[in-house]
N, C-alpha and C positions, 0 to 999 in steps of 0.2 A: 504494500500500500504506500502509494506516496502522499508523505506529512506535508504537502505542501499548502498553505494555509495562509492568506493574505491578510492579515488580522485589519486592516483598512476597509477593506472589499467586503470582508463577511463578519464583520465585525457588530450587525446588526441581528445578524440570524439569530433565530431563536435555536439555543441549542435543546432544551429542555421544556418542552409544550407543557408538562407538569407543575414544572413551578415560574416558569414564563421566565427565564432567562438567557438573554443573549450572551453571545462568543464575549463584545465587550464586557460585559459585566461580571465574566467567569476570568478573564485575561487582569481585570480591575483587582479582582480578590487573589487572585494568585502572585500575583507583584506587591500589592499589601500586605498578605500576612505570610508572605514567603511557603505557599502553600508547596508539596512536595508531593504527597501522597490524594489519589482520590477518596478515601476515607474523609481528609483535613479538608475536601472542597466540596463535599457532600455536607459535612456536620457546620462550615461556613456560609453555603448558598442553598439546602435544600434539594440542589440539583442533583439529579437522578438518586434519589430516596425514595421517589415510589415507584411507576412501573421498571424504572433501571433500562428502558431502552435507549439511554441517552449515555449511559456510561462508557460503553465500547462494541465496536462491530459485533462481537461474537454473542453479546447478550438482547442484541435490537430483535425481536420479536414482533416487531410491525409488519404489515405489508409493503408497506416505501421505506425503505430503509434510507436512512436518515443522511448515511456518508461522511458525516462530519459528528464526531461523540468529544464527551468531556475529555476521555484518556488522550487524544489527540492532542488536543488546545493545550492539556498540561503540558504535554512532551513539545511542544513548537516554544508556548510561551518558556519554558525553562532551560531550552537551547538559545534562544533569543535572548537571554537577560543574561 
């Protein structure tokens, strides 16, 4: 899979329909509280705590698969900073 990820461009997307939060605001909390692990950015933004399709390809259980999950954003914004 390529992490290629324009945080500018898609930085609007909702990554998490559940708890209605965008690429920015998950890239916002992870350069804030040095976030590291998905565990520290679920228990900070809610995101993917409930149905978890938003966490990583292997666990999207939708029908449109989403293409772009939180494990992604972590590993871009954390190489990036």
């Amino acid at each position: 899979m390529n992490l290629k990820l324009n945080l500018e461009t898609d930085a609007n997307k909702e990554i998490c329909t559940c708890a209605h939060i965008s690429v920015k605001e998950i890239e916002a909390v992870i350069l804030k509280h040095s976030v590291t692990t998905l565990g520290e950015l679920q228990d900070l933004t809610g995101a993917g705590a409930h149905c978890r399709n938003c966490l990583f390809r292997e666990l999207d259980s939708s029908l449109i698969p989403k293409g772009l999950y939180l494990n992604d954003v972590l590993k871009i914004v954390k190489q990036s900073h």
